[in-house]
N, C-alpha and C positions, 0 to 999 in steps of 0.2 A: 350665841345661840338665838332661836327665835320662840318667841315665848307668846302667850296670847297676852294683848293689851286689848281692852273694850270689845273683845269679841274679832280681832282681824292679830295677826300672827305681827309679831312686831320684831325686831332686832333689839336685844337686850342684854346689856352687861353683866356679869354675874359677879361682879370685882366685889360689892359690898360684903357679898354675900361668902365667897370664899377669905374675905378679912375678917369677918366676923367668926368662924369657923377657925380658921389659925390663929387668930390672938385670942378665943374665948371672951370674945365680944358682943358684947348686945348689938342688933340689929334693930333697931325702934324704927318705925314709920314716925314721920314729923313732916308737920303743913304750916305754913304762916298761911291765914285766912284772913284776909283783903277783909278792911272792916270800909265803914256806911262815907266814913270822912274820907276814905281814898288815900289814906296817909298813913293809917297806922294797919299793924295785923295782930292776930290772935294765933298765937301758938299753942299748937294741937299735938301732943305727944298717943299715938297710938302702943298697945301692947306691943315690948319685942316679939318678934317672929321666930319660933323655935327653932333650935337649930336643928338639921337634916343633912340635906346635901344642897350644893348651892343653885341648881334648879329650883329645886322646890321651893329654898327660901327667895328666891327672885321672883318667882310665881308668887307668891304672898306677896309681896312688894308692888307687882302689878296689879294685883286683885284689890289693893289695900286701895291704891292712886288713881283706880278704875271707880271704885266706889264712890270716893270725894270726886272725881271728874262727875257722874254721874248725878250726883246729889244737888252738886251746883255746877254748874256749866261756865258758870259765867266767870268763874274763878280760877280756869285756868288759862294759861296762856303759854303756848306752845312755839318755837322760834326752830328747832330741830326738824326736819323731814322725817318724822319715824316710820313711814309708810313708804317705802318705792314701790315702782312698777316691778322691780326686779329683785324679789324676795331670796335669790339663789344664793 
């Protein structure tokens, strides 16, 4: 499905999202946060995302990843196309 990432419609998995839903699993957001020496990170456990349906729990997901994108730019780094010209 296509879900909003940063404000522009994205293509998005929902696998985590119906895993966690069938096995009555936690869905946690989690970050390794690039520290100052460039060698080590800080892991970052966010609250699990309550379970719904698995739209909406991927939509938290994105909103969650949007926000640390957000907050620090300089932290992510992206190798995937998540944007084509051709959203169809």
């Amino acid at each position: 499905p296509i879900l909003d990432f940063l404000g522009e419609p994205a293509r998005t998995a929902v696998s985590a999202a119906e895993l966690a839903i069938r096995y009555d699993a936690l869905l946690i957001p989690f970050y390794g946060i690039r520290q100052d020496d460039g060698l080590s990170f800080e892991c970052v456990l966010e609250a699990p995302v309550p379970h719904s349906d698995p739209l909406t729990m991927t939509q938290a997901l994105n909103d969650s990843l949007a926000a640390r994108v957000r907050a620090a730019p300089e932290q992510w780094f992206w190798v995937h196309r998540r944007w084509r010209a051709d959203q169809s």
